[in-house]
C-alpha positions as a Markdown table, in Angstrom:
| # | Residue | x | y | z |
|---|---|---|---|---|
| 1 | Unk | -20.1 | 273.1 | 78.0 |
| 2 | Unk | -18.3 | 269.8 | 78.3 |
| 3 | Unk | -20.0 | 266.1 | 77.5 |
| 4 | Unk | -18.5 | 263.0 | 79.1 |
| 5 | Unk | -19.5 | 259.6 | 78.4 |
| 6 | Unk | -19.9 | 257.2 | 81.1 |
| 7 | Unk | -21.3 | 253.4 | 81.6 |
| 8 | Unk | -23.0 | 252.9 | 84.5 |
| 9 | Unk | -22.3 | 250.8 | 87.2 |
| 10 | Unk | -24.9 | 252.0 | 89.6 |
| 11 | Unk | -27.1 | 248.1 | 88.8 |
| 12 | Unk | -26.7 | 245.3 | 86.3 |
| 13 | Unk | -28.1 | 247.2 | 82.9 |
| 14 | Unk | -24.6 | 249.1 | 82.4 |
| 15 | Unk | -26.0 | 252.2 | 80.7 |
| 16 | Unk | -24.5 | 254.3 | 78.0 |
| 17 | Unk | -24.9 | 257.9 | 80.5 |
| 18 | Unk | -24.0 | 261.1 | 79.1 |
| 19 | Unk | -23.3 | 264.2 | 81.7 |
| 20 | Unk | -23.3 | 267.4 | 80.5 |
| 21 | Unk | -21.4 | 270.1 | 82.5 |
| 22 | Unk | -21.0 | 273.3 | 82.8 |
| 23 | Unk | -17.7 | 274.9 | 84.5 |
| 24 | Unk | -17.5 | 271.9 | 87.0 |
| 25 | Unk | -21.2 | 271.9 | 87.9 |
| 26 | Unk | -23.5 | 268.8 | 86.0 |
| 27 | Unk | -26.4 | 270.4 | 84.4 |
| 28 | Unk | -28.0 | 267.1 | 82.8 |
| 29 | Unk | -27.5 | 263.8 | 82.8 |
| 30 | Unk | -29.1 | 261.3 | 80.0 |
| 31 | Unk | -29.4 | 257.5 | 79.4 |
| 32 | Unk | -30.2 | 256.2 | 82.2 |
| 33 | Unk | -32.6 | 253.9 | 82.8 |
| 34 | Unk | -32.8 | 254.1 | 86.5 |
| 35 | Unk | -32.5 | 256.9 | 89.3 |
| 36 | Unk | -29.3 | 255.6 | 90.4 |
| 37 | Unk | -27.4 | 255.8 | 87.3 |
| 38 | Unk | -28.6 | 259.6 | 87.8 |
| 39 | Unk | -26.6 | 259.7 | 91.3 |
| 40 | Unk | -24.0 | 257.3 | 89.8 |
| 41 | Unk | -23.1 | 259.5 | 86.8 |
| 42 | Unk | -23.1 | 262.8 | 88.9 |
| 43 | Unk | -21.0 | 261.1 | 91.9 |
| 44 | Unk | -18.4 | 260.0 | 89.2 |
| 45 | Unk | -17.7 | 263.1 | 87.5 |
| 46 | Unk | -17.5 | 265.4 | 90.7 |
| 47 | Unk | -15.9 | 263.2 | 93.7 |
| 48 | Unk | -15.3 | 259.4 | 92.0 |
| 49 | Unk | -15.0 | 256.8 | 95.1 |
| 50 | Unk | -14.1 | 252.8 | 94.7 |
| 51 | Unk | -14.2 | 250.2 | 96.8 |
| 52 | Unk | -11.0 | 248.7 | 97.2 |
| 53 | Unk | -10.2 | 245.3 | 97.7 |
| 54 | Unk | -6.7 | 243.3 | 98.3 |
| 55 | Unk | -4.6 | 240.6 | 100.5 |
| 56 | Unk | -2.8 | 241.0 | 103.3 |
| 57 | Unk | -0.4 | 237.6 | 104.7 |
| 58 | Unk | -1.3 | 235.7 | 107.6 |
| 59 | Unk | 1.0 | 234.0 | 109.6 |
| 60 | Unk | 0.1 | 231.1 | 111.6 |
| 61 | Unk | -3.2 | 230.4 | 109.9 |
| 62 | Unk | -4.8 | 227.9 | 107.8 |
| 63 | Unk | -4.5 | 230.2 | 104.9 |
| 64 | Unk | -1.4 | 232.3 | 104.1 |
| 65 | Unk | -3.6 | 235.0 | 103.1 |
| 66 | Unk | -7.2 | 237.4 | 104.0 |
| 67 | Unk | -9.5 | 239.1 | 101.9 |
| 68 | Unk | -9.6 | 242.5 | 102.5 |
| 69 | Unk | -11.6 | 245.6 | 101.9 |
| 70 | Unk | -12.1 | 248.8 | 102.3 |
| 71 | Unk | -15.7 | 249.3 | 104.8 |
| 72 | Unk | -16.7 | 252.0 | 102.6 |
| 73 | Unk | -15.9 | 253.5 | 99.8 |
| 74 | Unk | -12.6 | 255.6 | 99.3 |
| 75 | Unk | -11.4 | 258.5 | 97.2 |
| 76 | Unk | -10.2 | 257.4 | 93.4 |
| 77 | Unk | -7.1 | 259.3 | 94.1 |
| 78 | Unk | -6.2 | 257.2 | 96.9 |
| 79 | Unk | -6.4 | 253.9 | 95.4 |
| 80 | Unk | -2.3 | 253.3 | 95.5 |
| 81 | Unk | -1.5 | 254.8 | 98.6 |
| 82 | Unk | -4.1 | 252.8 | 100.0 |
| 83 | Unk | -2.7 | 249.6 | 98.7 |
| 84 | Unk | 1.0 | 250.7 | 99.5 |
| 85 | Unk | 0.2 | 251.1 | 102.6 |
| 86 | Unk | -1.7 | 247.0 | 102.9 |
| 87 | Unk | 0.9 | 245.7 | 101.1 |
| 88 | Unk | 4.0 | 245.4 | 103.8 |
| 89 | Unk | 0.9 | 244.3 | 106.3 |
| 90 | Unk | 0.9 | 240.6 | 107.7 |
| 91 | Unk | -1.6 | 239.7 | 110.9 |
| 92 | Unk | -1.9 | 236.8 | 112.9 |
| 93 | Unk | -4.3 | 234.1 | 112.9 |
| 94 | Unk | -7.4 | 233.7 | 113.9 |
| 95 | Unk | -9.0 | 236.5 | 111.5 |
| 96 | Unk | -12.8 | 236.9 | 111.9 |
| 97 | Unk | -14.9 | 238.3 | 109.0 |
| 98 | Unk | -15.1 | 242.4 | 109.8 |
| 99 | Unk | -11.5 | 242.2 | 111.9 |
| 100 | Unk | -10.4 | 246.0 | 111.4 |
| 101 | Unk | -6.6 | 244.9 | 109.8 |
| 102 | Unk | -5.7 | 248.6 | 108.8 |
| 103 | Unk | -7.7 | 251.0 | 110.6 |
| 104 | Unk | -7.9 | 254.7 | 108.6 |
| 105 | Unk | -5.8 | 253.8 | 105.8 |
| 106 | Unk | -4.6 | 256.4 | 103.6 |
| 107 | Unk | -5.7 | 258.8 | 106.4 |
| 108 | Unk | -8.9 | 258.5 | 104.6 |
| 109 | Unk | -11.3 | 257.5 | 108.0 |
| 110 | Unk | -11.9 | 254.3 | 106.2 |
| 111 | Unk | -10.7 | 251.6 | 107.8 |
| 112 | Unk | -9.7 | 247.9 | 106.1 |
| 113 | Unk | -11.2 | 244.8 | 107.2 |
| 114 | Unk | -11.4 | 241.5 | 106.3 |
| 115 | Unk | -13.8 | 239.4 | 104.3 |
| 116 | Unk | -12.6 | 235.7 | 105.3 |
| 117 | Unk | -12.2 | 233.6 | 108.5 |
| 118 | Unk | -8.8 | 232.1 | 109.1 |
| 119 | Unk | -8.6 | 229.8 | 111.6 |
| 120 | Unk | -5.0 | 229.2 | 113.9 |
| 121 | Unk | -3.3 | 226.2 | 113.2 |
């Protein structure tokens, strides 16, 4: 049987969660407050996913940078090669909000888009 010790970021309250496990599989989960630190807890312990957010350059704009994202949520695991792969990126201006600028990155189905307007100049 094997305890881990999490703090929940499922809503603002940040709960102390324990899950207890058994060969892989969660078989309780205590101290939270709310239903989803219950999914949060069991999520992070079996298949942990981020959101991932960066920069990519922008030539011609009237920023040299966007805001980027990931749409959804991406494997832990493929944090870095999901930014290694943003980083040598540069798009042209205009950028709209929701412009796919790397689509399927990481060959994880997730594509990145931005979160900023940049108008041509």
């Amino acid at each position: 049987m094997e305890k881990r010790e999490l703090t929940c970021i499922g809503c603002p309250l940040g709960c102390q969660v324990t899950v207890t496990m058994d060969n892989g599989v969660v078989t309780d989960v205590t101290g939270n407050t709310c239903p989803r630190g219950d999914k949060y807890a069991r999520e992070e312990v079996t298949n942990p996913t981020r959101v991932v957010t960066s920069i990519v350059k922008v030539e011609g704009g009237n920023l040299a940078a966007v805001s980027v994202k990931t749409k959804d949520v991406i494997p832990k695991g493929k944090i870095f090669e999901t930014l290694e792969e943003i980083k040598p990126v540069v798009v042209k201006a205009p950028v709209k909000i929701g412009d796919v600028i790397v689509p399927n990155v990481a060959g994880t189905g997730v594509d990145i888009v931005a979160t900023k307007n940049i108008a041509a100049v």
